[in-house]
BAFI-3210 file (N, C-alpha, C; in Angstrom, 3 decimals, decimal comma, padded with zeros to 6 digits):
// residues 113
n [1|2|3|4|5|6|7|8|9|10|11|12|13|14|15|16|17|18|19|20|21|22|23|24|25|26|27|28|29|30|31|32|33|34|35|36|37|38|39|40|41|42|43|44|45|46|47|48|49|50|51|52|53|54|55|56|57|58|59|60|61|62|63|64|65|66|67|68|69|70|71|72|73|74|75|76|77|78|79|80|81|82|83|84|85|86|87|88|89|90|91|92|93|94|95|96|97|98|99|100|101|102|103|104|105|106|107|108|109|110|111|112|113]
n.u [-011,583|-009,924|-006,898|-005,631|-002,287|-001,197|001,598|003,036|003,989|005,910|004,381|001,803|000,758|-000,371|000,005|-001,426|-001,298|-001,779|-000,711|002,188|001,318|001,304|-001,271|-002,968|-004,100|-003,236|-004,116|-004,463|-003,585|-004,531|-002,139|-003,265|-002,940|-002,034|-002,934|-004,078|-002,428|-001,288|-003,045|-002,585|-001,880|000,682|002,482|004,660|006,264|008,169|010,320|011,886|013,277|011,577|010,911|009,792|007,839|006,115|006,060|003,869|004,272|002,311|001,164|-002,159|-004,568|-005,063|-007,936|-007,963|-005,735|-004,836|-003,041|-002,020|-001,609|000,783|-001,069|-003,296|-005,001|-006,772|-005,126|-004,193|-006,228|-006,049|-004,512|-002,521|-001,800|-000,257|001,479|002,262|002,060|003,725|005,192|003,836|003,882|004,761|008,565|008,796|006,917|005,083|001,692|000,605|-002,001|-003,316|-005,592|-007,096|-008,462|-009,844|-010,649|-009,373|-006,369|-003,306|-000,694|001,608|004,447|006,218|008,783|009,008|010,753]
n.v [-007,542|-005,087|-003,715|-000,516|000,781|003,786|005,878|009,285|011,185|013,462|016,856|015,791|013,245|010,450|006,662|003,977|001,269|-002,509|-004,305|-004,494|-004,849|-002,976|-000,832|000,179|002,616|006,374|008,874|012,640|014,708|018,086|019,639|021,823|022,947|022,435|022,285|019,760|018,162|017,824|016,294|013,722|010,157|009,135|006,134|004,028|001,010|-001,764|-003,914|-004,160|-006,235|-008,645|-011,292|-012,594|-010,482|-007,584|-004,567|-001,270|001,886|005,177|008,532|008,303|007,179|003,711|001,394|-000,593|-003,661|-005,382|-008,193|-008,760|-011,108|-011,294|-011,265|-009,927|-011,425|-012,020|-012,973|-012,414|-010,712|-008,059|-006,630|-006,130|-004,235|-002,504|-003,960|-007,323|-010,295|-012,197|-014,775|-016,887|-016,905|-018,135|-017,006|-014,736|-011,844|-009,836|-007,489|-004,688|-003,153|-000,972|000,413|003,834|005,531|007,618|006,530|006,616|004,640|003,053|000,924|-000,810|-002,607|-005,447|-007,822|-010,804|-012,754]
n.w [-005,538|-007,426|-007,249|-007,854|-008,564|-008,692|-010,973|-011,393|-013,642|-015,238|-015,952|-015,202|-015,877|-015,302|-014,837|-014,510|-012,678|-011,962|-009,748|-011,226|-013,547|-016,938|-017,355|-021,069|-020,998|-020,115|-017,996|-018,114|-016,099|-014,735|-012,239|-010,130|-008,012|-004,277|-002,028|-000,859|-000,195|002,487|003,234|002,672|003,800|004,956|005,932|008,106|007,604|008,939|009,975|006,603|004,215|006,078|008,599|010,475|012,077|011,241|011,589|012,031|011,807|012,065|010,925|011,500|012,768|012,061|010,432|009,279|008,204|005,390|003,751|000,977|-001,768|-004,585|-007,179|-005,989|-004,003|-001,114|001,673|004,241|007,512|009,296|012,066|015,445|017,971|016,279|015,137|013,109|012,151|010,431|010,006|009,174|006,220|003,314|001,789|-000,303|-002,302|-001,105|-000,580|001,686|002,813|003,699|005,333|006,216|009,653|007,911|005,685|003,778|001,712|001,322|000,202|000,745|-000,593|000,722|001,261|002,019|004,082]
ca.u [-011,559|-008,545|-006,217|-004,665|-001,509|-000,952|002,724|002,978|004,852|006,048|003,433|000,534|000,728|-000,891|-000,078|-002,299|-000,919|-002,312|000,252|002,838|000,990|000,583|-002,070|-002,210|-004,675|-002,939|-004,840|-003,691|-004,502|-003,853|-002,609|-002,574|-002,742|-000,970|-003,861|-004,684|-001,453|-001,019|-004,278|-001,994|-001,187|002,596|002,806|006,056|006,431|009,812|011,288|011,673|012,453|011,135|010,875|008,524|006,930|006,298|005,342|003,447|003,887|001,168|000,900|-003,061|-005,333|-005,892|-009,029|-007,453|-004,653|-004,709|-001,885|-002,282|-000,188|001,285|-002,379|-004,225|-005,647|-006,653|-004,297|-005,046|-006,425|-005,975|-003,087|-002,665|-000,425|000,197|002,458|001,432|002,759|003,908|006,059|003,344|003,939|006,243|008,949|008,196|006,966|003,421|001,289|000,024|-002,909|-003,269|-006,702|-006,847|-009,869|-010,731|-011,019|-007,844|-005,873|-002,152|-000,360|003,204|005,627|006,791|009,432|009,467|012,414]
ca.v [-006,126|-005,002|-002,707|000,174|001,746|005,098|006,491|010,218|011,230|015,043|017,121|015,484|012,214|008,966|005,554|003,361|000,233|-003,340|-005,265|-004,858|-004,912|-001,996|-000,139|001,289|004,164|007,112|010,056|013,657|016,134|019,571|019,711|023,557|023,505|021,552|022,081|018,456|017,152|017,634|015,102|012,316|009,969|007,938|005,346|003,306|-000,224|-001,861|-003,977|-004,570|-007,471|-009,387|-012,393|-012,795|-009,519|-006,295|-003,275|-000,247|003,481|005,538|009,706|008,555|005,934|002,907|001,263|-002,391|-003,860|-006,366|-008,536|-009,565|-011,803|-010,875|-011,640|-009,351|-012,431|-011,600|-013,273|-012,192|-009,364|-007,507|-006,435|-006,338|-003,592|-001,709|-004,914|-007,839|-011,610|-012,917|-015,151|-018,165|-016,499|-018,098|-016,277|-013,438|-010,483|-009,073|-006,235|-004,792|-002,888|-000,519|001,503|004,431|006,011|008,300|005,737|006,580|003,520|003,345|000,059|-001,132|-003,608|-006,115|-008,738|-012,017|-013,714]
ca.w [-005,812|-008,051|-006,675|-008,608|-008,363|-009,892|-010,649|-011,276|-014,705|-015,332|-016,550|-014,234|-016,201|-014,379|-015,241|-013,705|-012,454|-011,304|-009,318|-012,327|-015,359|-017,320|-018,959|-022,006|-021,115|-019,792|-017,707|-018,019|-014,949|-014,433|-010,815|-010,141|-006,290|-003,603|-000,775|-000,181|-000,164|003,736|003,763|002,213|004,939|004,947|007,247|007,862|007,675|008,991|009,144|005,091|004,396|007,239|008,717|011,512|011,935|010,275|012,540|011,374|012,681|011,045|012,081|011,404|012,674|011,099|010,611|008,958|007,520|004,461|003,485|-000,288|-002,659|-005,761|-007,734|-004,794|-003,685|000,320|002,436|005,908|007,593|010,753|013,192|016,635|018,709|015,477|014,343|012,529|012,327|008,846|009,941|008,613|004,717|002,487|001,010|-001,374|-002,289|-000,843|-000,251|002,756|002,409|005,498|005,579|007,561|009,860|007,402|004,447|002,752|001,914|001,345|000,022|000,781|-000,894|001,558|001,138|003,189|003,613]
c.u [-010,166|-008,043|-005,229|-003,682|-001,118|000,853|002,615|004,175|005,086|004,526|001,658|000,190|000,100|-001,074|-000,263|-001,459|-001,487|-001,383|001,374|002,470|000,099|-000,183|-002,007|-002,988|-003,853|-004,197|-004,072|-004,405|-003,457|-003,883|-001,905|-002,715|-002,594|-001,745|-003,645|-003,606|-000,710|-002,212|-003,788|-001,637|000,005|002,653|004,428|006,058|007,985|009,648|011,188|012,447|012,175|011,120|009,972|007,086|007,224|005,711|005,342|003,880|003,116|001,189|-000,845|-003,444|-006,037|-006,999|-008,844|-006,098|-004,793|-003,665|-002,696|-001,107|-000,120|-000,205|-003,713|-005,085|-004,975|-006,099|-004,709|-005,514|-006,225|-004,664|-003,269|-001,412|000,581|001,575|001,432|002,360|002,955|004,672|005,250|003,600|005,286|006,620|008,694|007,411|005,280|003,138|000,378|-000,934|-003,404|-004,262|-006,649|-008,362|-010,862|-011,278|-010,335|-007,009|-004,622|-001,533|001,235|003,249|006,503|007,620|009,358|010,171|011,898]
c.v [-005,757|-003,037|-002,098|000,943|003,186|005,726|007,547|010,591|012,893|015,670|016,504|014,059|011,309|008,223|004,518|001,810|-001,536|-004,819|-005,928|-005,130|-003,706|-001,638|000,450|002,531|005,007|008,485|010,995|014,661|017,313|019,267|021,323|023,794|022,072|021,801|021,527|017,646|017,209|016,294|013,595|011,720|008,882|007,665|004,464|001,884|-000,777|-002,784|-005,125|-004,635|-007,792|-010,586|-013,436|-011,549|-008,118|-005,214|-001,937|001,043|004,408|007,512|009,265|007,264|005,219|001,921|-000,325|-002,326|-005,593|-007,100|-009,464|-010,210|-010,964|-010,404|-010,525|-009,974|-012,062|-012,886|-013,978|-010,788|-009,129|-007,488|-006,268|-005,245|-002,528|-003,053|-006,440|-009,298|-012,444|-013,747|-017,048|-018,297|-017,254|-017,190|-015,617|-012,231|-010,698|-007,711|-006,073|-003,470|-002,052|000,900|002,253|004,658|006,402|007,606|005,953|005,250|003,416|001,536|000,157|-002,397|-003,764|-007,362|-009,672|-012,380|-015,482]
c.w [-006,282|-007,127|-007,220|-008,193|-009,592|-009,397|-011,344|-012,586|-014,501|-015,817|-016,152|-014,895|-015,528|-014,647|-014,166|-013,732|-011,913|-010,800|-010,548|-013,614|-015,423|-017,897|-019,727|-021,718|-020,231|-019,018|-017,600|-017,051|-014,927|-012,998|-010,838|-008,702|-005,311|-002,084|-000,166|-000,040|001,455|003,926|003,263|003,432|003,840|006,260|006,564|008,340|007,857|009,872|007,380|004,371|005,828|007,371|009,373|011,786|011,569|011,638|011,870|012,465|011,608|011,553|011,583|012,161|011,861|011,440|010,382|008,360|006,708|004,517|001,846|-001,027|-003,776|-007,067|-007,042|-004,387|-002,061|001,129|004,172|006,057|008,457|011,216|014,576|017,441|018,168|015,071|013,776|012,159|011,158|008,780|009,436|006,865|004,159|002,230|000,195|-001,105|-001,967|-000,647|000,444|002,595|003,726|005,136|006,884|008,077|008,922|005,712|003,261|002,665|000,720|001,162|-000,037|000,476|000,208|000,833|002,385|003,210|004,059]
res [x|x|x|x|x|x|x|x|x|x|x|x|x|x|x|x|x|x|x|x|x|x|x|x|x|x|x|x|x|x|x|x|x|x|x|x|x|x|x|x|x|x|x|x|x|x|x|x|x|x|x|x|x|x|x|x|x|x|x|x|x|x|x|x|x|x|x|x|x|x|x|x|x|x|x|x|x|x|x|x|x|x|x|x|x|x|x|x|x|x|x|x|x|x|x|x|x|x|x|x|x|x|x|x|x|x|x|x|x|x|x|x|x]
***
């Protein structure tokens, strides 16, 4: 299952992303109200880089947590205690993939050392 990132240009821009390679289509939105943007969750991942383990603080409950490679080829899954044990991962860069209750899902850039 490919996993897109979207970055946010002036003017409501959205360039769609897939683990560093860009597309050429562009979407243009009108955003004229700022409602739903308390329903965003931000969780915090730390420490980053790491070495052994990563630990999440979330203000939401989460439901899983991914760990993908570079490719978004699935890794592992699950955590334990709200932290999570990467210390079997080679070196480099991954992404952790941290679904919440409500089926929102939020991806962080991790470094291994």
């Amino acid at each position: 299952m490919p996993i897109f990132i979207y970055t946010t240009q002036p003017g409501g821009t959205l360039t769609p992303y897939l683990f560093g390679q860009v597309f050429s289509k562009r979407l243009n939105l009108n955003i004229s109200s700022t409602n739903h943007i308390e329903d965003i969750k931000v969780s915090t991942v730390y420490p980053n880089p790491t070495g052994d383990y990563l630990f999440i603080e979330s203000d939401s409950q989460l439901k899983g947590v991914k760990i993908l490679d570079r490719m978004g080829n699935l890794l592992r899954e699950g955590f334990q205690n709200n932290q999570i044990d990467v210390s079997e991962l080679l070196p480099g860069i991954y992404y952790l993939l941290l679904i919440h209750a409500d089926g929102q899902k939020e991806l962080k850039r991790i470094v291994k050392m």
